[in-house]
N, C-alpha and C positions, 0 to 999 in steps of 0.2 A: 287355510294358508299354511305352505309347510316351512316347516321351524329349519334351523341348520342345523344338523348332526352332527357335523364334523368338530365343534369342542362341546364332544363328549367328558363327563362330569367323570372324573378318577377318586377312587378314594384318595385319605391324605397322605398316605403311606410313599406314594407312589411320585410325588412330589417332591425334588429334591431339596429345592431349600426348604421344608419342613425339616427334615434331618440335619440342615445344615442350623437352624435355629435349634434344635434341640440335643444338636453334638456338646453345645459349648457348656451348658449346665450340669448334663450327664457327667463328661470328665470330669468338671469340679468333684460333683457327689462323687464319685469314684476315688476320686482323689484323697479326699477326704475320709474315706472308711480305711483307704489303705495308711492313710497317718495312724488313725485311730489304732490299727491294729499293729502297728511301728511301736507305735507309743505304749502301748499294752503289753505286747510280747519282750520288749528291752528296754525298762524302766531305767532311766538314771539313775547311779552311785548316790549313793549321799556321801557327801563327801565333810569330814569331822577336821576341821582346823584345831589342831594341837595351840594354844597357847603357848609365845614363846616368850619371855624376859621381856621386855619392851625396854628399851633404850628413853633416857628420860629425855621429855622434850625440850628444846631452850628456847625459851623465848626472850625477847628484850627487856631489859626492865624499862619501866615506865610507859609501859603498853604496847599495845600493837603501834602504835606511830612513832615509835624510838627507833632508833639506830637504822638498820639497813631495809628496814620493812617500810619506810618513809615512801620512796616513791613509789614501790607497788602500792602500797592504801591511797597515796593519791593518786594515780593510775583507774584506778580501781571504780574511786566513786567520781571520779571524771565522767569514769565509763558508763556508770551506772545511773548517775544526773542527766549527763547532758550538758552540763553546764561547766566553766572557767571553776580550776580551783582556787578556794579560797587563799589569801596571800598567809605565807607562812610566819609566824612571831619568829624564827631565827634567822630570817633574811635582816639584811642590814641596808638601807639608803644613802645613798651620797652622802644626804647630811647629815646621817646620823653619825659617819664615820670619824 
């Protein structure tokens, strides 16, 4: 019985999307030795922060929940709960006025 001839068996080479599966890996590697050798041939500065005076810091008395930092810290773990803040001791009530 005779066979069909006509698809003839090609090596892989010859085969375009073999090339096309084996372009996208190739670049990376390539890619990659040309960092390598980026990174090798012009190393980053190191770079030396001088120490300057530092300015003193203020903070409120009676902790972080005094004075103006009030609503950012309750902001804050609003944010961070999930949940209703707690009611404040310096709020006042109707009746209590």
């Amino acid at each position: 019985m005779p066979q069909n001839t006509s698809a003839a068996t090609r090596p892989w080479w010859r085969y375009g999307h073999v090339w096309l599966v084996i372009a996208g890996p190739l670049v990376v590697v390539i890619a990659s030795f040309v960092t390598i050798y980026l990174a090798i041939r012009t190393p980053d500065p190191v770079y030396v922060d001088r120490p300057k005076a530092a300015a003193p810091v203020s903070r409120p008395v009676g902790g972080p929940e005094a004075g103006a930092m009030t609503p950012a810290m309750q902001a804050r773990n609003h944010a961070a709960t999930g949940g209703a803040a707690p009611p404040s001791s310096n709020r006042t009530t109707g009746a209590d006025q």
